[in-house]
C-alpha positions as MATLAB code, in Angstrom:
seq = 'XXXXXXXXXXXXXXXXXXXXXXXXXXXXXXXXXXXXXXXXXXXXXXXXXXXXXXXXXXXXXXXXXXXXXXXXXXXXXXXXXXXXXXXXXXXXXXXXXXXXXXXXXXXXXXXXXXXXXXXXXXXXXXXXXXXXXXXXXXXXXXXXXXXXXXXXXXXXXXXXXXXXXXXXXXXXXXXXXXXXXXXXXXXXXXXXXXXXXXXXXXXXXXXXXXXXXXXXXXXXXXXXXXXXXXXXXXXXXXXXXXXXXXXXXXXXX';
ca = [
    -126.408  -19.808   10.790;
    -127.998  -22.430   12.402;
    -127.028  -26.357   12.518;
    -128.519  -29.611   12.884;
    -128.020  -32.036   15.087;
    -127.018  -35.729   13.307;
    -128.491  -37.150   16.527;
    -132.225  -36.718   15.806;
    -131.325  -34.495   13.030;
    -132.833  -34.786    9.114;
    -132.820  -38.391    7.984;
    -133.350  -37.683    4.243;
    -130.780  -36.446    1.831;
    -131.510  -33.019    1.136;
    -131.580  -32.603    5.167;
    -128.627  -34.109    5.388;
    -126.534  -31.810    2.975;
    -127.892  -28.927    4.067;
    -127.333  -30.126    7.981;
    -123.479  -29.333    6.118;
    -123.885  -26.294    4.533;
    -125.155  -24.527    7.677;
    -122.977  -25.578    9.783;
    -120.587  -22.706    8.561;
    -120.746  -19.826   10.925;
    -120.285  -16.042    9.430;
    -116.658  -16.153    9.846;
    -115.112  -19.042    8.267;
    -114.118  -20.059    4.766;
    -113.482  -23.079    5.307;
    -113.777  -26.549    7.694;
    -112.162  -29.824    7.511;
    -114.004  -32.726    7.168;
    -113.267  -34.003   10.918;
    -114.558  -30.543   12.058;
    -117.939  -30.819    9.814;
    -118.694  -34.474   10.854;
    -118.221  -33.058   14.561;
    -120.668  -30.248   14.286;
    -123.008  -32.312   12.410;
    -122.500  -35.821   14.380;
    -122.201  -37.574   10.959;
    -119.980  -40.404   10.693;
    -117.043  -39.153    8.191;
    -117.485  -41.817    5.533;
    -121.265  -40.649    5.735;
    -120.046  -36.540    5.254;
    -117.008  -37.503    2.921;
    -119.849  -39.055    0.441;
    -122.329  -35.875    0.868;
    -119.785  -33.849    0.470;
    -118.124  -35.570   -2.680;
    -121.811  -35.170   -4.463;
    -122.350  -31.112   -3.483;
    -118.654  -30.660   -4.925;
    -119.928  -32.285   -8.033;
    -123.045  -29.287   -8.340;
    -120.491  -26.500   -6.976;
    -122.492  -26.038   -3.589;
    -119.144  -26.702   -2.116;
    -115.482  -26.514   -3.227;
    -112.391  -28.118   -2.169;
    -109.552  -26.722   -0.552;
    -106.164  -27.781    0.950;
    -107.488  -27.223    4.449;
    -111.288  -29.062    3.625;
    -114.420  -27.557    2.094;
    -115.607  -24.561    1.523;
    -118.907  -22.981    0.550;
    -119.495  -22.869   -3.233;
    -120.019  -20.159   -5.846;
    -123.588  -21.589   -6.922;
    -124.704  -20.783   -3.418;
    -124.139  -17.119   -4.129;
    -125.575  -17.863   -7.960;
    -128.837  -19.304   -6.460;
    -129.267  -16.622   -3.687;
    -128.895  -13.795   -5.769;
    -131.892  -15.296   -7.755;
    -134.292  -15.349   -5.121;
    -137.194  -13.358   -6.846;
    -138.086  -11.265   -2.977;
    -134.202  -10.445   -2.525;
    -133.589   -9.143   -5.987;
    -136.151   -7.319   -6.304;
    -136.402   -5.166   -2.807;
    -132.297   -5.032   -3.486;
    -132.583   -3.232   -6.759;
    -135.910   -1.030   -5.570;
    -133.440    0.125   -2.239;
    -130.536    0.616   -3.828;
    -130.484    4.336   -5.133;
    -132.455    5.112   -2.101;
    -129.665    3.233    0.155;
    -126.747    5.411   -1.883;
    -128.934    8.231   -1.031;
    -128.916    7.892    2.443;
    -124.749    6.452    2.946;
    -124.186   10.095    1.145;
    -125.909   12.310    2.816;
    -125.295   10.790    6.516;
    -121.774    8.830    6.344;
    -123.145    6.335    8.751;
    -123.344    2.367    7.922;
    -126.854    1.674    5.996;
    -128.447   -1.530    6.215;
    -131.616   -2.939    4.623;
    -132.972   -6.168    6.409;
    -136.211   -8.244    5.642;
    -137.999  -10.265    8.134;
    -137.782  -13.884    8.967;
    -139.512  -15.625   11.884;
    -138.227  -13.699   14.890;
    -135.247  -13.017   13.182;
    -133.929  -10.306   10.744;
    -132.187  -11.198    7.327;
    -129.571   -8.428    6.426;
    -129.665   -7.828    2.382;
    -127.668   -4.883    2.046;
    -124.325   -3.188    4.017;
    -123.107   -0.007    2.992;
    -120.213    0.327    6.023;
    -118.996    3.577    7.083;
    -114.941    3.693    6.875;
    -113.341    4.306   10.806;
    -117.584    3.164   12.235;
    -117.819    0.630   14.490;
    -117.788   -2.879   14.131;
    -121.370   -4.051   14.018;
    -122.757   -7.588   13.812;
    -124.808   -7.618   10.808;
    -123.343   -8.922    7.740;
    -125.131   -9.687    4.174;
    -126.872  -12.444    4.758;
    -126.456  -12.746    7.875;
    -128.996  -12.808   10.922;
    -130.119  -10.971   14.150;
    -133.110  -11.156   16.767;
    -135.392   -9.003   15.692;
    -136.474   -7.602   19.235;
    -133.125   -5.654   20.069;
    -132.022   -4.410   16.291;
    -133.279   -0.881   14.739;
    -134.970   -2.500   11.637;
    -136.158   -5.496   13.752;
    -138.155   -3.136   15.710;
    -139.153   -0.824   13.149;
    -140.645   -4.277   11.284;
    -142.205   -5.879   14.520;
    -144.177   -2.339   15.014;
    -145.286   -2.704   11.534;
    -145.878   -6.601   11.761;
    -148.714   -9.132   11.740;
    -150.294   -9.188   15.569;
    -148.631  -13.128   15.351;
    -144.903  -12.230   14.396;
    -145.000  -10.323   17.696;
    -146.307  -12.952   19.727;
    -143.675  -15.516   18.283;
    -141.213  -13.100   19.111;
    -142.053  -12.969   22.526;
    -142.855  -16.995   22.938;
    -139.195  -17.437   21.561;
    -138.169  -15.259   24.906;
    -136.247  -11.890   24.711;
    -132.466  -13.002   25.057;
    -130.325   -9.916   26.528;
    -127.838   -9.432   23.809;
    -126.240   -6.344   26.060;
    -126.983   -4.284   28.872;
    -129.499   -1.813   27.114;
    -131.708   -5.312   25.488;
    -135.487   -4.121   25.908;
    -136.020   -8.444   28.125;
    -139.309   -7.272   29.260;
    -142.277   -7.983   26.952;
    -144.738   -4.762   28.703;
    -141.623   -2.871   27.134;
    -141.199   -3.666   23.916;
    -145.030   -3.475   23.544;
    -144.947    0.148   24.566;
    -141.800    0.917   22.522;
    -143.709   -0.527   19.231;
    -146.273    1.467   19.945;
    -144.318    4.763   20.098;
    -142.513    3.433   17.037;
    -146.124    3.174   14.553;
    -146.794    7.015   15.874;
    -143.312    8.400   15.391;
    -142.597    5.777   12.073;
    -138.926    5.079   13.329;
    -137.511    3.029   15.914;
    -134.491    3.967   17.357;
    -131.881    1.569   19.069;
    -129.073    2.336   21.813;
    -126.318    0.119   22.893;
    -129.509   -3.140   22.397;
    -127.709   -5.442   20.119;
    -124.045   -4.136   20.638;
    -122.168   -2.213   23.323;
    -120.961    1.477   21.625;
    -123.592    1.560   19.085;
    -127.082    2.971   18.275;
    -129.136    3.265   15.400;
    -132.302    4.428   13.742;
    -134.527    2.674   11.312;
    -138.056    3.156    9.527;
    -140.160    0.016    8.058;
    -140.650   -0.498    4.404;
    -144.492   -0.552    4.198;
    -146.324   -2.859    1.563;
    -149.603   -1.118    0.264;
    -151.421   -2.589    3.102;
    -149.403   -0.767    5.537;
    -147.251   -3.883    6.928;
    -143.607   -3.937    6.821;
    -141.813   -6.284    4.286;
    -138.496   -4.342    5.250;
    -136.982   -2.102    6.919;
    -133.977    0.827    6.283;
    -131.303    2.041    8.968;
    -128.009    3.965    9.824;
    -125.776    2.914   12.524;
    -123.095    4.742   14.078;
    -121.045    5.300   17.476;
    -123.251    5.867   20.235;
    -121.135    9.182   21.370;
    -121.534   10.600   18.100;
    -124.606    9.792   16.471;
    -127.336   11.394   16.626;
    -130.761    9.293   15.772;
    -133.164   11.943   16.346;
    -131.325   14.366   13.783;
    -131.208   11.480   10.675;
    -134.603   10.290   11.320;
    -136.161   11.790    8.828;
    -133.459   11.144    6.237;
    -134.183    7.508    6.744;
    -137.746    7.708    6.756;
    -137.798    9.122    3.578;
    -135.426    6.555    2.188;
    -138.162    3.789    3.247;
    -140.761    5.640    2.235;
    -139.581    6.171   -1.441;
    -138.337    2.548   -1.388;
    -142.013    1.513   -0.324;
    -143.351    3.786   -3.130;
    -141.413    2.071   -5.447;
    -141.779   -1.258   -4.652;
    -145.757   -0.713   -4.914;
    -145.417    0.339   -8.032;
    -147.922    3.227   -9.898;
    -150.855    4.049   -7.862;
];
């Protein structure tokens, strides 16, 4: 997640409280209140009172160790109309595909040059990737970040590339001739396949979930070791788990 900066940082309210709530990274459940006012640059009497008021709504709970993020967070998210909706469309269609290949199955949405992760169906003994629900990734060096950028708006594209291609690993595609050629390949072959991009030991294959005017509003993959998976032999499984998640979500023609 990303954090605010007190020091030039939100001046209102609502900026300030959620300059809070971000600042809790992926792995931790909770933060004291000297840690939170550090990350944030808020003065402690200033955090102490925001946080006393988002306690009162449940955004945030107490614990013996500080705060920690709230069950109405998780209320509220699973509410948002987009999320829902895609969730329940891809979710047979996400079974589907953890069944018939054993690999980890994500579906991811767009967002800015980022990817969103909405779904995680984790293979038992795969590796350890970095996606989590909820959580994000650049969109230039993931499977479904790819597979969405080929299918994208000529401007999503372009902000990727103004943002700069940061080398997440050895493999990351840095060089913006590249990735322009690799998107390419990836609207004629409708999959984009990733190898050791965004992690070290891993690849993956993805296909876009297509809206009815042919540009991606998601995207399906499976990830698995890189010295046992095989993209090329699953592609088509997960192209056809996009493509009935894309006829779905357009509803009858």
């Amino acid at each position: 997640m990303r954090t605010a900066e007190w020091n030039g940082g939100p001046n209102s309210v609502l900026g300030r409280a959620m300059t809070l709530l971000t600042a809790f990274r992926p792995d931790e459940v909770e933060l004291s209140l000297a840690e939170l006012a550090r990350r944030t640059g808020m003065a402690k009497s200033t955090a102490h009172r925001l946080l006393r008021e988002l306690t009162s709504w449940d955004l945030v709970e107490r614990t013996p160790g500080g705060v920690r993020l709230g069950m109405r967070l998780f209320e509220l998210g699973s509410q948002v109309p987009r999320q829902r909706g895609l969730r329940e469309a891809a979710a047979p269609f996400l079974a589907d595909l953890f069944e018939a290949t054993h690999e980890t199955v994500h579906l991811a949405i767009p967002d800015g040059v980022e990817v969103v992760y909405l779904q995680k169906l984790e293979r038992r003994g795969g590796p350890k990737v970095p996606s989590r629900v909820g959580g994000r990734l650049p969109a230039h060096c993931t499977g479904v970040g790819k597979a969405m950028l080929a299918f994208a708006p000529p401007e999503r594209l372009e902000a990727v590339l103004a943002a700069g291609l940061r080398r997440r690993a050895p493999r990351t595609v840095v060089a913006p001739g590249l990735l322009r050629q690799e998107l390419a390949e990836i609207r004629e072959r409708g999959v984009a396949l990733e190898h050791e991009e965004s992690t070290v030991g891993i690849t993956c294959v993805a296909a876009p979930i297509l809206d009815a005017e042919g540009m991606a509003v998601a995207a399906v993959s499976i990830t698995g070791w890189v010295n046992r998976l095989d993209p090329a032999r699953f592609a088509s499984a997960v192209r056809t788990a996009a493509l009935g998640v894309s006829r779905v979500l357009r509803g009858p023609s």
